[in-house]
C-alpha positions in Angstrom: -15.5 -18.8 -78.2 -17.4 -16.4 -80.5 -18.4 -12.7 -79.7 -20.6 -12.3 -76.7 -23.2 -10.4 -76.3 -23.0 -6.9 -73.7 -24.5 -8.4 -70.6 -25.0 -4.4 -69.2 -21.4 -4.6 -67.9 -20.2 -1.6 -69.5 -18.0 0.4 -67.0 -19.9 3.8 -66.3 -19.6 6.8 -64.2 -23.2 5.9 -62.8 -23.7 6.9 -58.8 -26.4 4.4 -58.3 -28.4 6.8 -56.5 -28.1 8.2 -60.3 -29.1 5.2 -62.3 -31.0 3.2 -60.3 -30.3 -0.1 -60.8 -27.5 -0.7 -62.4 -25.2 -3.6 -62.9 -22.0 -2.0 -64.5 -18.5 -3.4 -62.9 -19.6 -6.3 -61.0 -16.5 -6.9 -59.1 -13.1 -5.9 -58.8 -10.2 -8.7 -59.4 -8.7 -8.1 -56.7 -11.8 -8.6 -54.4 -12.1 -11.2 -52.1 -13.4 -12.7 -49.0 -17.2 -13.7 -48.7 -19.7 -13.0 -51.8 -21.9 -11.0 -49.4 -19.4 -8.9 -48.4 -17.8 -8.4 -52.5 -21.4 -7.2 -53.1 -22.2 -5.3 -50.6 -19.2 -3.7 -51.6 -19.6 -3.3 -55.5 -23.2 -1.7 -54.6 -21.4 1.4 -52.8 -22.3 3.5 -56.2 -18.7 2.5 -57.4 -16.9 4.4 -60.0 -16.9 3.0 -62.9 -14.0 2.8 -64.9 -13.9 2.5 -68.1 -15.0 5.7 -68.6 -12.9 7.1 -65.7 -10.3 6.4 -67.6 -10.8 9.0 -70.2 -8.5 11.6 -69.9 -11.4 14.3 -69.4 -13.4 12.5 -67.5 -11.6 11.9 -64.2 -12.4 15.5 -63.3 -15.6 15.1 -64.4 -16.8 11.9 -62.5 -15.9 13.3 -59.1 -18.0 16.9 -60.2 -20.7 14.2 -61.3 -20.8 12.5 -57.9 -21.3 15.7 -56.0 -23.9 17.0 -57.5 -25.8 14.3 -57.7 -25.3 13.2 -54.0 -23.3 9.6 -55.3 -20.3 10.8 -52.8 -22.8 11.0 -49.7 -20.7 9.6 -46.9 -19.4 11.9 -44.1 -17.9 11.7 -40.9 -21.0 10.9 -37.8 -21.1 11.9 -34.4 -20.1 8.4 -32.3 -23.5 8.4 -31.4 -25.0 8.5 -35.1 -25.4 4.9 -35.9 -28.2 3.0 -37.7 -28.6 -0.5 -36.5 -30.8 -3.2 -38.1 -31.7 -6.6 -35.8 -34.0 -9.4 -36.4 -34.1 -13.0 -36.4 -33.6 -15.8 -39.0 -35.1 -18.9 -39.5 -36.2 -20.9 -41.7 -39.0 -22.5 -43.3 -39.5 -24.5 -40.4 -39.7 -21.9 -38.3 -36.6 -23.0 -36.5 -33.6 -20.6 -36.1 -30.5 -20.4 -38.8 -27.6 -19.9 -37.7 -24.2 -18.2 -39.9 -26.2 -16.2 -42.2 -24.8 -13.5 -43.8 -26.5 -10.4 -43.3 -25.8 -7.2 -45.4 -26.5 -3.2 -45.6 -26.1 -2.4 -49.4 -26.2 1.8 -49.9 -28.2 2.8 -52.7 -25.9 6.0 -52.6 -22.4 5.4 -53.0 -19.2 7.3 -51.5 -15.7 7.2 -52.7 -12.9 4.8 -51.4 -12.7 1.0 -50.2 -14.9 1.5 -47.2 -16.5 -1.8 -46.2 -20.0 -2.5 -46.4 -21.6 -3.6 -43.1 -22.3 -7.1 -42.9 -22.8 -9.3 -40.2 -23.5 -13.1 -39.4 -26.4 -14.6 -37.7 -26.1 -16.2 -34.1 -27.0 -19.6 -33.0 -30.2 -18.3 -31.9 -31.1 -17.3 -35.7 -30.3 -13.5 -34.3 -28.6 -10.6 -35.4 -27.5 -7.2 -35.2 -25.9 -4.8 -38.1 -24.8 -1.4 -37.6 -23.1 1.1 -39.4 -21.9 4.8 -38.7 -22.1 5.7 -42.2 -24.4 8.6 -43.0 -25.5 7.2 -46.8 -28.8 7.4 -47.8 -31.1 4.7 -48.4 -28.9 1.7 -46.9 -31.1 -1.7 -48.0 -30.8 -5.1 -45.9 -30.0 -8.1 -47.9 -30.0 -12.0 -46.7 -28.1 -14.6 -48.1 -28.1 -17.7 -46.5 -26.6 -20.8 -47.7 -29.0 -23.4 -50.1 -31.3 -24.7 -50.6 -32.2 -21.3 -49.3 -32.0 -18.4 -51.7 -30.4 -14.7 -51.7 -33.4 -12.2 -50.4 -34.0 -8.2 -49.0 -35.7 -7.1 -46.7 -39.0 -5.4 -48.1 -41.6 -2.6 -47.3 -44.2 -5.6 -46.0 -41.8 -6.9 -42.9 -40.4 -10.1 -45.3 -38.0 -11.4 -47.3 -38.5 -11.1 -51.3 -35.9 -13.2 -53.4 -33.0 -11.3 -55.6 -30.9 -8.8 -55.1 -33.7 -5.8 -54.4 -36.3 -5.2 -55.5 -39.3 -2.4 -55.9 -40.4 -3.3 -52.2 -37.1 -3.2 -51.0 -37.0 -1.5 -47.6 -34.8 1.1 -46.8 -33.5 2.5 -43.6 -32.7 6.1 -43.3 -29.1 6.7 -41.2 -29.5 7.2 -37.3 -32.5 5.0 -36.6 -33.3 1.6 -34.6 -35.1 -0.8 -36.3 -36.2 -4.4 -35.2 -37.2 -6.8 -38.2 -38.4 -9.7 -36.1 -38.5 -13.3 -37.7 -37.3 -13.0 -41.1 -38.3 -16.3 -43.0 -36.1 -17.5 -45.5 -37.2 -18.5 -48.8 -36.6 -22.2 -50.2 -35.6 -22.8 -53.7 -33.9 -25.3 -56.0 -30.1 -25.5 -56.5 -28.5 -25.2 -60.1 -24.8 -25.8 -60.5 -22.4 -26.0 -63.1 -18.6 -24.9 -63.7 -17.0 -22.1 -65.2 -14.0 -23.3 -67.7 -10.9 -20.9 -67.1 -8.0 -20.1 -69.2 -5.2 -17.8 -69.5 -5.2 -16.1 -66.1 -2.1 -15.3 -64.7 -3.4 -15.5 -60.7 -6.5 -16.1 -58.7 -9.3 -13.4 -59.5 -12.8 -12.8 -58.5 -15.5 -12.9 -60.9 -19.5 -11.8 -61.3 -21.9 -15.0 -61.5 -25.3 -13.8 -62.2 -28.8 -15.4 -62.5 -31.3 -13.5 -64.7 -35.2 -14.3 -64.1 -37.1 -13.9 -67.8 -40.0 -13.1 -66.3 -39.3 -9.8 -64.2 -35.6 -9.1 -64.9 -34.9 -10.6 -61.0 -31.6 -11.0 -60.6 -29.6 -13.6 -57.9 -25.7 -13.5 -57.7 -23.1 -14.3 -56.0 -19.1 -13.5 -56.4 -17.0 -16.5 -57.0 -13.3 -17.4 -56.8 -11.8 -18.6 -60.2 -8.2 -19.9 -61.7 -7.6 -21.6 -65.0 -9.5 -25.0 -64.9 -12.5 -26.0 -63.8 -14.4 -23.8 -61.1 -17.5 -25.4 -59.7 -20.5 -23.5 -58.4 -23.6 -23.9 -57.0 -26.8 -21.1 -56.1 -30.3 -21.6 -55.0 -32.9 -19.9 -57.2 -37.3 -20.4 -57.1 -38.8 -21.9 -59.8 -39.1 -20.3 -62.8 -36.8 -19.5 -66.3 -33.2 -18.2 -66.1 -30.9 -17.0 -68.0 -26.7 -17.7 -66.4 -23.8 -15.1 -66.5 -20.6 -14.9 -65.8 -18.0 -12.2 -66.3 -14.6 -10.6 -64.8 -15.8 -6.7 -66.1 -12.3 -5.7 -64.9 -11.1 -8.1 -67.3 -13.1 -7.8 -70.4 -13.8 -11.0 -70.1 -17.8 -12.4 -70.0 -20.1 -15.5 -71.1 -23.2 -16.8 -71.2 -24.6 -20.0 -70.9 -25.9 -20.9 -74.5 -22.9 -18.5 -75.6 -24.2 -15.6 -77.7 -27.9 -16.3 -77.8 -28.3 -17.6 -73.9 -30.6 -20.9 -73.3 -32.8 -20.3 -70.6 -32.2 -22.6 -67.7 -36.1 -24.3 -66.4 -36.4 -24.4 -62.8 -39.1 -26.1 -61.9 -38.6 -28.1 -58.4 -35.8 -30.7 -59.2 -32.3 -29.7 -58.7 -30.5 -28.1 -62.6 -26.8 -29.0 -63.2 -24.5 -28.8 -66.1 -24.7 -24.9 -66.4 -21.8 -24.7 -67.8 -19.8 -21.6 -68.9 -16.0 -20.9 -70.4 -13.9 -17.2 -69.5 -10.6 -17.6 -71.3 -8.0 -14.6 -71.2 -5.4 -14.2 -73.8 -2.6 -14.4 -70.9 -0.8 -10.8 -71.7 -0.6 -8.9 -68.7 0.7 -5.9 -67.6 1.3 -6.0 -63.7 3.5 -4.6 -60.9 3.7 -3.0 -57.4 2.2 0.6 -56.6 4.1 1.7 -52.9 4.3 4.7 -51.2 7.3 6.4 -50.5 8.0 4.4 -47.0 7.9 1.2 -49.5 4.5 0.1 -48.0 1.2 -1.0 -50.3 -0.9 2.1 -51.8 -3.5 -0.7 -51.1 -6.8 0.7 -52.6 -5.8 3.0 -55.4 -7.2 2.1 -59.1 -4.6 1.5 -61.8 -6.4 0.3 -65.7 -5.3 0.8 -69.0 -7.2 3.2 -71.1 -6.9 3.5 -74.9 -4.7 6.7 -76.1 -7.4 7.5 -79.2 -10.7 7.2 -80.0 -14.3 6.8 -77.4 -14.2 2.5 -77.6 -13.4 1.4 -74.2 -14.3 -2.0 -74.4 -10.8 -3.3 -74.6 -10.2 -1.1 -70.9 -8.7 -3.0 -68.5 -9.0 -2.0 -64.2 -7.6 -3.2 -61.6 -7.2 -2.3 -57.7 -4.2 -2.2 -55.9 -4.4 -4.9 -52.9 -2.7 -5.2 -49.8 0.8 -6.2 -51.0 0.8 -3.8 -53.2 0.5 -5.6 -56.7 -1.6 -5.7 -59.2 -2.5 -7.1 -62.5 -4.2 -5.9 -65.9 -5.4 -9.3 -67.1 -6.4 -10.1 -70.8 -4.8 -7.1 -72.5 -5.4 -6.8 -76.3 -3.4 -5.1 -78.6 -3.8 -1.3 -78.9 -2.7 2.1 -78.0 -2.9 3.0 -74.7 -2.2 5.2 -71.6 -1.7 4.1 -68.0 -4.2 5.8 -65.2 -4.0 6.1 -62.0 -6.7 7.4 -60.0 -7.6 7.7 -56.1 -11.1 8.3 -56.9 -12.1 11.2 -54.3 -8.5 11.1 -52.4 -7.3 14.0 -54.1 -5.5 15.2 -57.4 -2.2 13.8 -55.9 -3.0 10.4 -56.5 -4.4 10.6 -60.1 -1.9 10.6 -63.1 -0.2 8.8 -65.5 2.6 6.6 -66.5 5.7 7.5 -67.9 8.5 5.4 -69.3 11.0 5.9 -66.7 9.3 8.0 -64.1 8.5 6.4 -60.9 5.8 8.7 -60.0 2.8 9.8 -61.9 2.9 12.6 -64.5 0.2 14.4 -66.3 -1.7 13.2 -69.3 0.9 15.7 -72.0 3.4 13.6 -70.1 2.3 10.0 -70.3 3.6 7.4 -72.5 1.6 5.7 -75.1 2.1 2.0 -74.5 2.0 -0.4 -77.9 0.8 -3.3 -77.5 1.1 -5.7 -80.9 -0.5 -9.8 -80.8 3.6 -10.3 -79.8 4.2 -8.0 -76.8 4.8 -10.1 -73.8 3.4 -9.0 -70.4 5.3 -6.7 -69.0 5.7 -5.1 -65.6 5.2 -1.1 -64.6 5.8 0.3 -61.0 5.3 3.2 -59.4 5.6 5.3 -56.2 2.1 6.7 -54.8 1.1 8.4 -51.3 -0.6 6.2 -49.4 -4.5 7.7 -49.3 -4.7 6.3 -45.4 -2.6 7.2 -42.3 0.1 5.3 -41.3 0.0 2.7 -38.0 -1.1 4.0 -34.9 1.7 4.2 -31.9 2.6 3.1 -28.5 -0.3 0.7 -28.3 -0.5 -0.2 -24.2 -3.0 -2.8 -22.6 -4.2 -3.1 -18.9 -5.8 -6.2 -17.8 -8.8 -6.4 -16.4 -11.3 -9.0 -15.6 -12.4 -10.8 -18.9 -11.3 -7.8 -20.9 -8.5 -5.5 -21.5 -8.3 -1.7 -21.8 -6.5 -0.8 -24.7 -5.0 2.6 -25.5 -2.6 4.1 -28.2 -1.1 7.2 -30.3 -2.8 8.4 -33.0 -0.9 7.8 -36.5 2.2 10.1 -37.1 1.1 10.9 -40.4 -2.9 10.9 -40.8 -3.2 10.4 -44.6 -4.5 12.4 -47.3 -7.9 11.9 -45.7 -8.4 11.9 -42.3 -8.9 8.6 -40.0 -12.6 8.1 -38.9 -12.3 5.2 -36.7 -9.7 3.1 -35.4 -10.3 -1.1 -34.9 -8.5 -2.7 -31.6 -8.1 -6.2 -32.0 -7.2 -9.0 -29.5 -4.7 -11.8 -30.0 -5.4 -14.9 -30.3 -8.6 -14.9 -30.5 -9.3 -12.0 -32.9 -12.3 -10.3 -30.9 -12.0 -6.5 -32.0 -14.2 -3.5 -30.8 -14.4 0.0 -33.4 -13.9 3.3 -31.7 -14.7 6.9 -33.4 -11.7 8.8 -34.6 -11.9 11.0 -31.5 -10.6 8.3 -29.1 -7.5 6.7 -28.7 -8.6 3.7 -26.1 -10.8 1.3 -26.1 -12.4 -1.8 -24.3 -12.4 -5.3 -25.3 -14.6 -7.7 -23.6 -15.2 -11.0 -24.1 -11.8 -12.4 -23.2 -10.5 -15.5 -21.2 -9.3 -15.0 -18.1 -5.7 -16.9 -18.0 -5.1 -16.2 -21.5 -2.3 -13.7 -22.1 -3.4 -11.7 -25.2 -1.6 -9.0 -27.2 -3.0 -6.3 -28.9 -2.9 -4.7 -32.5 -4.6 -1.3 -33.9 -5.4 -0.2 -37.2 -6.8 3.0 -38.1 -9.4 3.3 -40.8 -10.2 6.3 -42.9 -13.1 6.3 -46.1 -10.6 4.9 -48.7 -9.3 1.7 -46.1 -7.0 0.8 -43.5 -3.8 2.0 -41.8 -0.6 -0.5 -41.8 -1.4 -2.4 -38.4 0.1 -1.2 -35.1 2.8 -3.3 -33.6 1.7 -5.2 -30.8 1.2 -4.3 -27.2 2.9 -6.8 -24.6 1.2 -9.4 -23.6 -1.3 -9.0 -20.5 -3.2 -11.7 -18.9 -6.8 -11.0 -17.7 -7.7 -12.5 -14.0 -10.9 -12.5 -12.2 -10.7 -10.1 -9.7 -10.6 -11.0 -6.2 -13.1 -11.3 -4.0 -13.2 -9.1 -1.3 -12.3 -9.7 2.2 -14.5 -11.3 4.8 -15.1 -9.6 8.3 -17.3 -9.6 11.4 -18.3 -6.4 13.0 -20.7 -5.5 15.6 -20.9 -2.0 17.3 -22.9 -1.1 20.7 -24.0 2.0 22.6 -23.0 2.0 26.4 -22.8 4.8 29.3 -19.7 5.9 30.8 -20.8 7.7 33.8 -23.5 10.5 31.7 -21.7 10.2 28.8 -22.4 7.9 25.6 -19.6 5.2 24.3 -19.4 3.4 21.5 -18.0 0.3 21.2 -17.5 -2.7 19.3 -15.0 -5.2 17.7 -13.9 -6.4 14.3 -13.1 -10.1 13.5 -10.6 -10.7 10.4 -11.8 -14.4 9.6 -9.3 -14.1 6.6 -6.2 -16.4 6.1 -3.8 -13.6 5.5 -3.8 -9.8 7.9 -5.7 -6.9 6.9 -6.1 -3.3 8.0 -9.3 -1.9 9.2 -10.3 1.7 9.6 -13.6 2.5 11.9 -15.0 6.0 10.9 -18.0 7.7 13.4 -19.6 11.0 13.6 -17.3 11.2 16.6 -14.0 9.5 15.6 -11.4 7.2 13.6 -9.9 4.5 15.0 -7.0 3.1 12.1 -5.5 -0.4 12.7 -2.3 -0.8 10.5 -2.4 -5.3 10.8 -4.8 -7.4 12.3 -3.6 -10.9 12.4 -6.1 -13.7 10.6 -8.7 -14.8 13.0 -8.1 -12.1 15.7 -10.1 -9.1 16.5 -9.3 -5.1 16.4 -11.7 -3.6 19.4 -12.7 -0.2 20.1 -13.9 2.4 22.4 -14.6 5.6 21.6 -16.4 8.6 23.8 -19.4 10.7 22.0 -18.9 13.5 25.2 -22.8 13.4 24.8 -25.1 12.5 27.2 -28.0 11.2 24.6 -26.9 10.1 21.2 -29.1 8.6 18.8 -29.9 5.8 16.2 -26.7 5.4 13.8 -24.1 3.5 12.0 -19.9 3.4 11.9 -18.3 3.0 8.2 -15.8 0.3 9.3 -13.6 -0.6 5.6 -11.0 -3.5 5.6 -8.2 -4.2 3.1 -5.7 -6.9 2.7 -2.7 -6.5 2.8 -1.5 -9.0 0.3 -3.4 -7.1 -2.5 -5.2 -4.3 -1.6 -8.8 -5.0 -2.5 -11.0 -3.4 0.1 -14.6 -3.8 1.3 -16.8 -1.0 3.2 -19.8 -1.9 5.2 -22.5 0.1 7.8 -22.8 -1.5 10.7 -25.3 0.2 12.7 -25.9 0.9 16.8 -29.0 1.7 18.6 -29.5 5.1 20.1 -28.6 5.4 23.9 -29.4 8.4 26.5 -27.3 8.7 29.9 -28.6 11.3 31.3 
């Protein structure tokens, strides 16, 4: 492969809300689930890292984000939520079912907080919500082909790409109904990307660039040393292909260093074709906290010790084991970062032969690395940036659902929890609390089913260890109520009112019945099934009028009561 050209993947210290458009550090290696969600994510205003990694500019970039308004996220009010719903369907008009739905934040914040995204329903409908206060959130579609990648714009539509200059956007704290959102049709192209020299699974950047208007479609792909197919749905037109692993160094182009354009003009394009090959040296390891547990989100890279070039940069993020690896190192000088980006100065540093914690930059060791240094491994001890597991998690069964309550974390974390997330097992439905609360609802269970429960507490850098499971409760339909007959009449005594009446238990099993007047209570410990409890009670009034008598039964094989009025008519004596 011969020298490629810069694609615009230069890491930067760019809050989008900065730059604009910007398309720096496409994903992380360590990234994974769907595309949607990887780039929602990477559109966050993410810090870019090759120039983080400078020793002066670590201080710098966080200064840089304040000002500017790039860290803009902050803790809401449980009733501050923004919520986006709509419908898809498609060019038929008929509803489209498991499309992915996201809110991408032209303002980013720090740490690995997910973006919102959300899937359409059978019906073609859906709802997204986030409690994020970020400015500017943007709605983005991305359906499955022949159907192509599309926002939401200013007109009540779908345009294709990424965004665009009619991209809506949706201020934080505001309802907002889309209606039918019509998908746009388009033309597959598909081709492989060649791998070599990767020492695990990573997550790379595949991008489709419009020549006509700089459009851009993309999606985030899986890839390991072979072949890796791929396939994305684009409208006619001319295209140039990308591909790239930023964290990596590692890009190409289809054509190689002068890209071909790609013609799209109705029939289906294959053979787009692209290689990524990685010299195989890699520098890996494990970053734990003290407890031994994953310092999952924190950013370790590689940064060279002299000079402003920072091409040969290498980034990686810590993932929920706790490894990580620097893939496709070069020879050079260099220095080994860590940074929490926004956590706090205790979990930025260096490495240093033989320390197992960070140190300062006078303290870190300058790595060689010569065309014959193997990979080698460097670990280190870090504070975790979230809390640890929430306690003493406790569910009560109810009917179809479960109340669920806990402890908050023993130790909250360098910054503070802002939500916790129940979740049921099996099953996996889940319901998201504010940080104030520690219980929760879920609904949507099976009666029958005995469930457990687990809790994790998140915070804006990512989630707590989980909790350990509550026991198992089953959820039951509650029982119905028992059945009774009552009637209640007005009679004299001499001058004097009475009231009267009777109470039928037409249950299988005894209950206990309590009649409450204006004038008396009459309490009947056990009436047998199918026999009656009868009363008599004076008013010591000659005239009474119009009323009713509260009579409540309960059985006595489990409690569940039912209260009714039963009325008499008004009677004088006199």
């Amino acid at each position: 492969m011969g020298t490629l050209p810069d694609f615009g993947w230069d890491a930067r210290i760019v809050p989008r809300g900065v730059a604009g458009r910007c398309s720096s550090a496409r994903v992380h290696a360590e990234e994974k689930g769907t595309s949607m969600a990887v780039k929602a994510r990477r559109r966050q205003g993410e810090i870019r890292w090759r120039r983080m990694l400078h020793p002066g500019a670590i201080g710098a970039a966080l200064a840089l984000l304040l000002v500017t308004g790039g860290v803009s996220a902050t803790a809401t009010a449980a009733d501050s939520v923004t919520t986006v719903s709509g419908r898809i369907v498609g060019s038929d008009g008929e509803p489209m079912a498991g499309v992915s739905v996201a809110a991408t934040a032209r303002q980013g914040y720090y740490g690995d907080e997910p973006a919102p995204v959300t899937t359409s329903a059978s019906d073609g409908t859906f709802t997204l919500s986030w409690d994020i206060d970020i400015s500017y959130y943007r709605v983005m579609v991305e359906p499955v082909a022949p159907y192509v990648q599309s926002h939401v714009t200013t007109s009540g539509g779908l345009a294709w790409g990424e965004y665009g200059p009619a991209a809506r956007t949706f201020p934080h704290g505001g309802a907002y109904e889309l209606g039918d959102l019509e998908l746009i049709r388009g033309t597959t192209m598909s081709g492989t990307v060649a791998v070599s020299g990767l020492s695990r699974e990573t997550t790379a950047y595949l991008g489709i660039r419009s020549l006509a208007n700089d459009q851009e479609i993309s999606t985030s792909i899986a890839l390991q040393n072979g072949a890796n197919p791929w396939q994305i749905a684009v409208p006619s037109g001319s295209y140039t292909a990308q591909v790239g692993v930023g964290v990596a160094g590692l890009h190409s182009a289809f054509g190689g260093t002068t890209p071909t354009p790609i013609v799209v003009d109705g029939a289906g394009v294959t053979g787009i074709d692209m290689e990524l090959e990685s010299n195989g040296r890699v520098i890996d390891g494990t970053m734990l906290d003290p407890d031994g547990r994953a310092s999952t989100g924190i950013r370790v890279g590689i940064r060279p010790a002299t000079g402003n070039d920072y091409s040969t940069s290498r980034t990686a993020v810590i993932g929920a084991s706790g490894a990580y690896a620097l893939e496709n190192v070069v020879p050079g000088e260099y220095r080994v970062v860590v940074d929490g980006a926004g956590a706090g100065d205790s979990l930025t540093g260096y490495w240093q032969e033989g320390s197992a914690t960070p140190v300062s930059l006078d303290e870190a060791t300058v790595l060689q690395v010569t065309s014959s240094t193997p990979s080698r491994t460097i670990d280190m001890t870090l504070p975790r940036p979230t809390s640890s597991e929430p306690r003493e998690v406790v569910a009560v069964a109810g009917d179809a659902q479960a109340v669920v309550s806990w402890q908050a974390p023993a130790s909250p974390g360098i910054i503070p929890v802002h939500r916790y997330v129940v979740t049921a097992h099996p099953g996996g439905a889940s319901v998201t609390v504010p940080d104030d609360h520690t219980s929760a609802t879920v609904s949507g269970l099976s009666n029958g089913t005995a469930y457990t429960f687990t809790v994790v507490a998140q915070n804006w850098w990512g989630a707590s260890p989980v909790s350990s499971a509550s026991a198992a409760v089953t959820p039951a339909a509650e029982p119905a109520p028992p059945v009774v007959e009552s009637t209640v009449v007005t009679r004299c005594i001499g001058s004097t009112v009475t009231l009267s009446g009777r109470v039928l238990n037409t249950e299988s099993t005894p209950i206990s019945v309590v009649i409450t007047s204006a004038y008396s209570t009459k309490t009947f410990a056990s009436v047998a099934p199918g026999t009656w409890a009868s009363f008599a009670s004076t008013t010591r009034a000659g005239s009474v009028p119009a009323g009713a008598v509260e009579v409540t039964a309960t059985r006595l094989s489990d409690g569940v009561s039912v209260s009714s009025s039963v009325a008499y008519d008004g009677r004088s004596c006199s």
